[in-house]
C-alpha positions in Angstrom: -19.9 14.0 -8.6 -18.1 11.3 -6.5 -20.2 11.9 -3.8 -23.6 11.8 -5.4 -22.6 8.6 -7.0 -21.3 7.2 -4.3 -24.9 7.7 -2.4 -26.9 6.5 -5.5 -24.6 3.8 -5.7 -25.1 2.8 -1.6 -28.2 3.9 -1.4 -29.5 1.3 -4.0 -27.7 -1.5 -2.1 -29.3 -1.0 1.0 -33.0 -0.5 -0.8 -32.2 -3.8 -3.4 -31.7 -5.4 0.4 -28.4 -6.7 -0.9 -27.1 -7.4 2.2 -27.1 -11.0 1.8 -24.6 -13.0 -0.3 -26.1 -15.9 -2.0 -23.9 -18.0 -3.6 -25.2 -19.8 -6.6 -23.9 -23.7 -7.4 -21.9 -23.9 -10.2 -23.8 -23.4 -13.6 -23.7 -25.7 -16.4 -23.7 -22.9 -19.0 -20.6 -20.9 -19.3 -20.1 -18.0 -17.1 -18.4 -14.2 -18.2 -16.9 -12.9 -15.1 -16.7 -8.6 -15.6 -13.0 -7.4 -13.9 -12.1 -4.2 -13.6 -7.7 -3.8 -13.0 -5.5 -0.9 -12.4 -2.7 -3.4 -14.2 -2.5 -2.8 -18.6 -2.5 -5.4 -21.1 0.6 -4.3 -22.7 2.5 -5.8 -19.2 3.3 -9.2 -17.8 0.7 -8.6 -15.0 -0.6 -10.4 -12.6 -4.6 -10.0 -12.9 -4.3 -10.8 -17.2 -1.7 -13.9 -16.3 -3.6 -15.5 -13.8 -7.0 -15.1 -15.6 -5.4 -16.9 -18.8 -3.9 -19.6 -16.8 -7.7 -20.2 -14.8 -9.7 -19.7 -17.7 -7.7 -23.0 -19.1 -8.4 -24.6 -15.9 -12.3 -23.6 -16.2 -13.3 -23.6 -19.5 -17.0 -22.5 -17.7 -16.2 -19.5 -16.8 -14.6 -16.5 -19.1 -13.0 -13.5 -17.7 -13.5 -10.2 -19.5 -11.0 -7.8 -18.3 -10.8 -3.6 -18.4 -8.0 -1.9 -17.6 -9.1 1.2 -15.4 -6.5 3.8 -14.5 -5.3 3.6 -10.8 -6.9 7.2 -9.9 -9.9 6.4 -11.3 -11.2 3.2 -10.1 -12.9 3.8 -7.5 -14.8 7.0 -8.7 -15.1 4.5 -12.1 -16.4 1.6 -9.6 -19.4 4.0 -7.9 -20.8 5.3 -10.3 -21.1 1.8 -11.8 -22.8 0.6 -8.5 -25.0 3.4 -8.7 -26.3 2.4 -12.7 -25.8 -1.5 -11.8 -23.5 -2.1 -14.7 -20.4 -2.7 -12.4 -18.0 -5.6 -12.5 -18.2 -8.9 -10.9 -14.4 -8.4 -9.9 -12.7 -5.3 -9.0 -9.3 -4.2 -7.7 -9.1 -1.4 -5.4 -6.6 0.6 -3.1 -6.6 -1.6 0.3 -7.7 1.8 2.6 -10.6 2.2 0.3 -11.8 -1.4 1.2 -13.4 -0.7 4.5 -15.0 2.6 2.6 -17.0 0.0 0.1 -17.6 -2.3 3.0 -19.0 -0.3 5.4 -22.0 0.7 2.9 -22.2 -2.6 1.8 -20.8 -2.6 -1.8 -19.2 -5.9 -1.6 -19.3 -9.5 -1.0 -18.5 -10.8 3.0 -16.4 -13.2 1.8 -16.0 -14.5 5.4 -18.2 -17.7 4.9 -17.0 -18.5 1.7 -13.3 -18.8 3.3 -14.1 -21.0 6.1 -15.9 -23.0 3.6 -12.6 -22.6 1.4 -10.4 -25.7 1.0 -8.1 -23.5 -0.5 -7.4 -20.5 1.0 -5.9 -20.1 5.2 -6.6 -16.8 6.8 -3.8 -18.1 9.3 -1.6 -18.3 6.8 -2.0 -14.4 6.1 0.4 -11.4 7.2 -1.4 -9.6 10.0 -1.2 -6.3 7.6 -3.1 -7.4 4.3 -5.4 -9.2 6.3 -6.3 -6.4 8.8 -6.4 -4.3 5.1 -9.2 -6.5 3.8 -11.0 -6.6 7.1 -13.8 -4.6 8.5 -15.8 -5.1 11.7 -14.4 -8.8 12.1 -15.9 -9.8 8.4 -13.6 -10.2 5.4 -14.4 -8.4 2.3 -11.3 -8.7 0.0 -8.0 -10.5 -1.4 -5.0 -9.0 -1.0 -3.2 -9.3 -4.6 -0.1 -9.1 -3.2 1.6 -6.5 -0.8 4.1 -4.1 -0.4 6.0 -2.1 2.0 9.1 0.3 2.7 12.6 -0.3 3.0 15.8 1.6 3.4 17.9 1.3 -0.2 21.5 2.1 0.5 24.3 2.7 -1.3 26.7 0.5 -0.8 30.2 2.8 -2.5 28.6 6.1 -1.6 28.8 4.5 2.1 32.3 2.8 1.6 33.8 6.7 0.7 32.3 8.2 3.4 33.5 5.9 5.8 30.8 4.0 6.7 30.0 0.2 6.8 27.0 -0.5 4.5 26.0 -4.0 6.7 25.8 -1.8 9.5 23.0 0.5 8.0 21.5 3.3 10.2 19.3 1.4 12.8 17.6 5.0 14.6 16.5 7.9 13.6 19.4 10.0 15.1 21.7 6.9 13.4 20.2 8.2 10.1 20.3 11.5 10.1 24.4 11.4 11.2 24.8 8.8 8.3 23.0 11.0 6.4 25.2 14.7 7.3 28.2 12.4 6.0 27.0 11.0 2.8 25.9 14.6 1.5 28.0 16.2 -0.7 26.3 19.5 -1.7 29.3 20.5 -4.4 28.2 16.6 -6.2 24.8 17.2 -5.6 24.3 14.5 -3.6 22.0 14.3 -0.4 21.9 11.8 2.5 18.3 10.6 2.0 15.6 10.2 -0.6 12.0 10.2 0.4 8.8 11.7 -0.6 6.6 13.9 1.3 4.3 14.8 -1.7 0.8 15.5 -0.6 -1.3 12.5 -1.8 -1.7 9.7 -0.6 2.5 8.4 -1.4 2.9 11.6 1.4 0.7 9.6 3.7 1.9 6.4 2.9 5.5 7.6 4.3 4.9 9.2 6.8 3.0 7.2 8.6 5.4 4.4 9.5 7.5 7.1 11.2 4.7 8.1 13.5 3.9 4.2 14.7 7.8 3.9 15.3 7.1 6.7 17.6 4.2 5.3 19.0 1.6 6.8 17.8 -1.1 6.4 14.3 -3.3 8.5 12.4 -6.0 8.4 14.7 -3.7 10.5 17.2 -1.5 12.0 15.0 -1.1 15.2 17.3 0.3 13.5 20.3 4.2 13.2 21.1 4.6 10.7 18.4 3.1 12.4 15.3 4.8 15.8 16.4 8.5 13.8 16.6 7.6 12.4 13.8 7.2 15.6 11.4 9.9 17.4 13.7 12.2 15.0 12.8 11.4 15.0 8.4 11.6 18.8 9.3 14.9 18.9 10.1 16.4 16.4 7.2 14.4 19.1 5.0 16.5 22.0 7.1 19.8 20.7 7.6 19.4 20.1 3.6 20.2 16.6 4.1 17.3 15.9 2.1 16.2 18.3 -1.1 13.5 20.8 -0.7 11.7 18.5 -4.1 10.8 16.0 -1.2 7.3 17.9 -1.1 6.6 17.1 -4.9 8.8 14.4 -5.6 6.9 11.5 -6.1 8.2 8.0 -4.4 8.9 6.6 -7.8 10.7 10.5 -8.9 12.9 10.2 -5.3 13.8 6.8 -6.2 15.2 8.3 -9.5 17.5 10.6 -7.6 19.2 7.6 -5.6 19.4 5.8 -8.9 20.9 8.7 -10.4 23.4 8.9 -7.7 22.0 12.1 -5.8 21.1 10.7 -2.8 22.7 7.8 -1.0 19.9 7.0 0.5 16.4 6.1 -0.1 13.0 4.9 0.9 10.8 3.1 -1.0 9.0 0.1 -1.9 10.0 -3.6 -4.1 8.6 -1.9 -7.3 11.9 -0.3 -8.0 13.4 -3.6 -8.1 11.5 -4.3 -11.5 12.4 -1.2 -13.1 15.3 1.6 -12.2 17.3 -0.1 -9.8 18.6 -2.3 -12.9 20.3 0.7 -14.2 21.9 1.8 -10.7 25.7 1.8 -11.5 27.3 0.8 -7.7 26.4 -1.8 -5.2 23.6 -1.3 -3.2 21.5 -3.3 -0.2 18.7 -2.9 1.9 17.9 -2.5 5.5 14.9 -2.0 7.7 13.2 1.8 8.4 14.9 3.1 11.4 13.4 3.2 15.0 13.2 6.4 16.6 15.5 4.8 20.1 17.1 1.7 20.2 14.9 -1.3 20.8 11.8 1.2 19.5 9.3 -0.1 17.6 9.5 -1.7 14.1 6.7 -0.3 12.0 6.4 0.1 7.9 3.5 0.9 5.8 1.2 -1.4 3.8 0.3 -0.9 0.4 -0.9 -3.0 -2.8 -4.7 -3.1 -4.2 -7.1 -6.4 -2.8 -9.5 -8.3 -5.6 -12.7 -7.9 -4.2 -16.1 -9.4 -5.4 -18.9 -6.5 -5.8 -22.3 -7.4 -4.0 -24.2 -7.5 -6.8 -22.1 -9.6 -8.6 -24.8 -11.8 -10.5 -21.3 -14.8 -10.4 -20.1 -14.3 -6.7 -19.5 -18.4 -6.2 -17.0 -18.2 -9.9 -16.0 -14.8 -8.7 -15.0 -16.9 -5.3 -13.1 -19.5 -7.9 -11.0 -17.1 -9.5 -10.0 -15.7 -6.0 -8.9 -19.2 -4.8 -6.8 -19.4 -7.8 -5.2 -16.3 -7.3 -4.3 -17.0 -3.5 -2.7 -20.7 -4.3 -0.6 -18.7 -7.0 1.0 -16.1 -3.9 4.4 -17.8 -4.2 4.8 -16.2 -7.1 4.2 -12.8 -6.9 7.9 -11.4 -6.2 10.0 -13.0 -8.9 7.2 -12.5 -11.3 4.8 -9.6 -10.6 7.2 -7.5 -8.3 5.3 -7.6 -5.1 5.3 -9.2 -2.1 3.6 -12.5 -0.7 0.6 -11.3 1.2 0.9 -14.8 2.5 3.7 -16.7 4.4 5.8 -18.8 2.1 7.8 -21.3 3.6 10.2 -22.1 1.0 10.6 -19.5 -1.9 11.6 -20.5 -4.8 14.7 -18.8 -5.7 13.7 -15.2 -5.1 15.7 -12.6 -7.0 17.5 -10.1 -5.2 17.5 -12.8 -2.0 19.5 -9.5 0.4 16.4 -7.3 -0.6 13.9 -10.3 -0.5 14.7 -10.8 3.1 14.6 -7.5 4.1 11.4 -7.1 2.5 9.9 -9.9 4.3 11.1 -9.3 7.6 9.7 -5.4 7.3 6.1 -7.0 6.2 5.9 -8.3 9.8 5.8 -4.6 10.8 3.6 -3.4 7.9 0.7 -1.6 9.0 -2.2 -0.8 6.8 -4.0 3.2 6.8 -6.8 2.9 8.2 -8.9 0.9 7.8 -11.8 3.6 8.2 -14.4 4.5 5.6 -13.1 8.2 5.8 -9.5 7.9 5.2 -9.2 9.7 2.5 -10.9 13.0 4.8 -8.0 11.6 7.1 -5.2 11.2 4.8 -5.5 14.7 3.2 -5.4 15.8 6.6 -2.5 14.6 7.7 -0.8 15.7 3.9 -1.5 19.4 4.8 -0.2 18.8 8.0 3.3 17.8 6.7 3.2 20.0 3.8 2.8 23.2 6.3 5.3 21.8 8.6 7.7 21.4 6.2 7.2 24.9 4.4 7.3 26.4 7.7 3.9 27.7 7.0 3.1 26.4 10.6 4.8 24.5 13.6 5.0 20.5 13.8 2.2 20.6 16.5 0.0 23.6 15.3 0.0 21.7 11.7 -0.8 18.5 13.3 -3.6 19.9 15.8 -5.2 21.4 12.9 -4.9 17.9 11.6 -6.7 16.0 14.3 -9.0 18.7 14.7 -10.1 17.2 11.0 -9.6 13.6 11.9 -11.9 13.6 15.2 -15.2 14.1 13.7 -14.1 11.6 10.9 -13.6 9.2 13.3 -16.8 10.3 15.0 -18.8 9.2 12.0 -17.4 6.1 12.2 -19.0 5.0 15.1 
């Protein structure tokens, strides 16, 4: 079904020729902008916050929002492409943006920006930019970002002995941190993380395999086969629990919240939500490096507002999406993400230790991709990891059966 809408859906872009963003002047009769979210009315949210606030500052142009669920948005979105009934405005998982772009399903917004008085590329992180890029044209806004960090916590380190501002810097740092802070008559493991296979999995793993030097295009090299070697053996020595292969990032983060696990990974979400209820100190620290002086590397996640191409408003689509980026500074202290953007002087961020962990690891955040195929890539590399990690196959038999997938992927890219 996906598929066949997703051909209808390109297929009539290229025959409606499409291709060509025109950008109408600003009408004099009021405007009703369609926006498709994955965030609910029923939250303080960024996409129904800023829309109120712009809709005062635009009395021309209306925004009509639906909430769409986040695993359904873009199936939701294609088959609305293909029955021209889709939104003006859309947000979508940042991998999936070059997918849309490359059959051109959205807006270059590339010469609107330089026309922009508003909105700086330069000003961007080179990860959500490189996320809304495809073949040197811009398609997208990030909403925000996110990435991983190391949570720690701070008594469970104190007992065992260890000094919580000197968190574990590489891998092999980790993993000894990690045999001392589990406690298997507690309950308690060293480390949190998940290694679920869907797209979380990916998201995780990843980062480990670029510290290595390597990325999903090469994932059976030396660095993709330390990489999965290494989250074999935290699975192995029990230093993680065997639940990392269905724990979800947000179910992991429960456990260290809980107080079984001393460790975890995951992203500034948790600072909205569970890590309120955390009874002991805690602080966060950068994703090891596999050797000392190795290379910094985190993932990149968060959806981008994109403007569909046969958006019948692309020029008060354009509006909305300036508004948006001159609001950045405050998406950590009020929608719980990340500045896509460099902010020179935050105001006040909560939780300033995590805030400046956070932003130093977006300078390493890398996004998936970008390639039209990632998800053919992404599962991929989940059944790789999966298989490793149930023994079901070696590190580099799982991962060559990986790449052997990814290749011709890749190939079709070209």
């Amino acid at each position: 079904m996906f598929k066949h809408a997703c051909r209808l859906a390109f297929s009539r872009l290229a025959i409606s020729g499409l291709a060509i963003l025109c950008v109408a002047p600003a009408r004099a009769a009021p405007v009703t902008l369609q926006f498709w979210t994955i965030e609910k009315p029923n939250q303080v949210t960024q996409s129904y916050a800023l829309a109120k606030e712009f809709e005062a500052k635009n009395p021309d142009i209306h925004i009509e929002i639906k909430h769409v669920d986040f695993a359904d948005v873009s199936n939701d979105t294609m088959r609305a492409i293909a029955t021209g009934a889709g939104p003006d405005l859309v947000t979508i998982d940042n991998p999936e943006v070059a997918l849309f772009a490359a059959h051109n399903a959205l807006a270059d917004l590339s010469p609107l920006i330089a026309q922009s008085k508003v909105i700086d590329p330069k000003r961007f992180f080179p990860g959500p930019l490189a996320s809304v890029t495809w073949k040197g044209h811009v398609f997208g806004l990030p909403r925000g970002s996110n990435t991983l960090v190391l949570y720690i916590n701070d008594d469970a380190f104190k007992a065992a002995g260890l000094d919580p501002a000197q968190p574990p810097a590489t891998w092999d740092a980790l993993r000894e941190d990690a045999r001392k802070l589990t406690d298997p008559a507690k309950g308690v493991y060293g480390l949190a993380f998940s290694a679920i296979g869907d797209e979380e999995g990916t998201f995780q793993f990843l980062p480990w395999v670029q510290s290595a030097g390597g990325d999903y295009d090469k994932i059976s090299g030396p660095a993709g086969v330390a990489a999965l070697t290494f989250w074999q053996s935290l699975i192995d020595e029990k230093l993680a629990s065997h639940d990392t292969l269905i724990r979800a990032q947000s179910d992991a983060f429960q456990t260290f919240v809980n107080g079984n696990a001393a460790m975890a990974i995951s992203g500034p979400w948790e600072l909205s939500g569970p890590i309120s209820t955390a009874k002991f100190a805690w602080s966060t620290a950068l994703l090891p490096v596999q050797k000392p002086g190795g290379t910094h590397a985190s993932a990149l996640g968060e959806h981008a507002f994109v403007i569909l191409h046969n958006s019948a408003h692309p020029a008060e689509a354009f509006r909305f999406l300036e508004y948006v980026y001159s609001q950045e500074g405050r998406d950590w202290n009020e929608f719980g993400m990340l500045p896509s953007i460099r902010i020179d002087n935050p105001a006040a961020p909560q939780h300033p230790q995590a805030y400046a962990t956070f932003i130093e690891e977006m300078k390493y955040a890398r996004v998936r991709g970008p390639n039209p195929h990632w998800s053919v890539i992404s599962k991929a590399i989940q059944a790789a990891f999966q298989s490793a990690l149930t023994h079901q196959a070696q590190p580099a038999a799982a991962l060559k059966d990986a790449q052997a997938i990814i290749d011709p992927a890749l190939q079709g890219d070209n």
